[in-house]
C-alpha positions in Angstrom: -2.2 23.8 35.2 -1.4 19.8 35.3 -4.4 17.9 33.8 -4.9 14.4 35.9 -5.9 11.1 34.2 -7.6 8.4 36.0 -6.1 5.1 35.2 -8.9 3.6 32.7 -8.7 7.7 31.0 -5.1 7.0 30.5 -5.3 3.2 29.8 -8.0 4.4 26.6 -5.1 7.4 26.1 -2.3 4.2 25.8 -4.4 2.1 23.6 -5.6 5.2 20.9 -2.0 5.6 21.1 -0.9 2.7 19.8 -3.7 2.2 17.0 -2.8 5.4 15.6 0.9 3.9 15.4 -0.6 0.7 14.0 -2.8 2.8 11.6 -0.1 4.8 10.1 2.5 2.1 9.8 1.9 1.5 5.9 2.1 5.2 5.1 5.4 7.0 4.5 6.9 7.8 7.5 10.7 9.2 8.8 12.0 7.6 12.0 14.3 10.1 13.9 16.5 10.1 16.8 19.4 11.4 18.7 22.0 9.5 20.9 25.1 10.7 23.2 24.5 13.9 24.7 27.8 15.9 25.6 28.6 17.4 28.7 27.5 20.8 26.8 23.6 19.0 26.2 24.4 18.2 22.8 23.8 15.5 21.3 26.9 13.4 19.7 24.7 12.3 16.7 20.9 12.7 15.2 19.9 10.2 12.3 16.9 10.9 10.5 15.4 8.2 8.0 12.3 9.0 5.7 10.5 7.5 2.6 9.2 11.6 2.1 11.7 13.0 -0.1 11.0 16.7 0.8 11.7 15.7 4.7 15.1 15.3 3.4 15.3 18.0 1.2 13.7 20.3 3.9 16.4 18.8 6.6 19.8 19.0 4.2 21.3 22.4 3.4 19.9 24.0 0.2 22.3 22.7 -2.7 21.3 23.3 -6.7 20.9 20.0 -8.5 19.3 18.3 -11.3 18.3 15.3 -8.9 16.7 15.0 -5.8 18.9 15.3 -3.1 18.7 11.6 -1.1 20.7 12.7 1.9 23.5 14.7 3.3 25.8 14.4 6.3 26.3 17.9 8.2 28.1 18.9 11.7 29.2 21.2 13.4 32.5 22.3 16.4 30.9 22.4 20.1 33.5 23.6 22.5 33.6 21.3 25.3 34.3 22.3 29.2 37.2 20.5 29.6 38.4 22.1 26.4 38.5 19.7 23.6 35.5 20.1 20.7 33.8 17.6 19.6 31.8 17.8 16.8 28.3 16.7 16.6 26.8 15.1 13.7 23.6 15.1 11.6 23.1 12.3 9.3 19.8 12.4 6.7 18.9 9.8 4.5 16.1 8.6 2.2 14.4 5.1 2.1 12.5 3.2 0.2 11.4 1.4 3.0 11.8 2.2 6.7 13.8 0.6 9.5 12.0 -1.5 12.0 12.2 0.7 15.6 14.7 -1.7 16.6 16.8 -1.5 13.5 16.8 2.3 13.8 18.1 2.3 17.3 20.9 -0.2 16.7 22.1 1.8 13.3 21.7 4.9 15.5 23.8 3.7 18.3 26.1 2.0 16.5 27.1 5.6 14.3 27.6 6.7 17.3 30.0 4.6 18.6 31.7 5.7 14.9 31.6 9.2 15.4 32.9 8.7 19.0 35.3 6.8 18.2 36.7 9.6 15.6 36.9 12.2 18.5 39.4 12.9 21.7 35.8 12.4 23.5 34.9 10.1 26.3 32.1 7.7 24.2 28.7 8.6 25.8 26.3 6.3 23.6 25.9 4.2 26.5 24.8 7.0 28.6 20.9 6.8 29.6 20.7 3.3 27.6 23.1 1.0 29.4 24.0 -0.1 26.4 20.9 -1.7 25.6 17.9 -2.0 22.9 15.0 0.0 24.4 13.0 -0.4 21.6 10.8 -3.6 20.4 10.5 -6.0 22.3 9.0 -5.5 26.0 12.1 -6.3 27.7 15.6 -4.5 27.3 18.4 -6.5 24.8 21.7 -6.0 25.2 23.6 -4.7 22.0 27.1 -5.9 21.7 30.0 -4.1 22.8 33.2 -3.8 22.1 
């Protein structure tokens, strides 16, 4: 059953929204993401960034330590249809202090161009972004290419 908005109901929706975003911004937060999906539906890499320390010891593999555990690196072979494998990558880190939107999704596409880069892959971080900051301000910003 699809549930239909009037304008002003989803113009309210858009702005409750946004002060819940502006509400929770000074509370410990993770910013994840994803970026190149594979021909297979994968995606190439995920980056996931927290200031909760048992987000990152919930998303790294179980290791025994006298510390906490302040990130991890894991991935994995995906058999591609042309043949090749690629592997796909999951990077998890803790922060003091978290990225702005923008920061996240130029440190996320720019890992992976890296983990491209590393592969006998065709690069598809440009794929569904053009190449381009989608995130803070209103209007797309190119990143720099190489």
């Amino acid at each position: 059953m699809a549930l239909a908005l009037s304008e002003s109901m989803a113009g309210r929706l858009a702005v409750l929204v946004v002060m819940l975003g502006v509400l929770t911004a000074g509370c410990a937060g993770t910013r994840s993401g994803t970026l190149g999906v594979l021909p297979t539906r994968d995606a190439l890499v995920t980056l996931v960034v927290s200031q909760e320390q048992a987000v990152v010891a919930k998303e790294c593999p179980p290791r025994i330590t006298a510390t906490p555990i302040l990130g991890c690196q894991t991935s994995r072979p995906v058999p591609q249809p042309d043949g090749q494998t690629a592997k796909v990558v999951k990077i998890v880190r803790y922060t003091d202090a978290l990225p702005s939107e923008m920061a996240f999704e130029i440190d996320l596409h720019e890992l992976c161009h890296a983990i491209a880069a590393l592969q006998p892959i065709r690069d598809p971080c440009h794929d569904g972004n053009g190449g381009q900051v989608l995130s803070g301000a209103r209007q797309r910003v190119p990143l720099v290419s190489r």
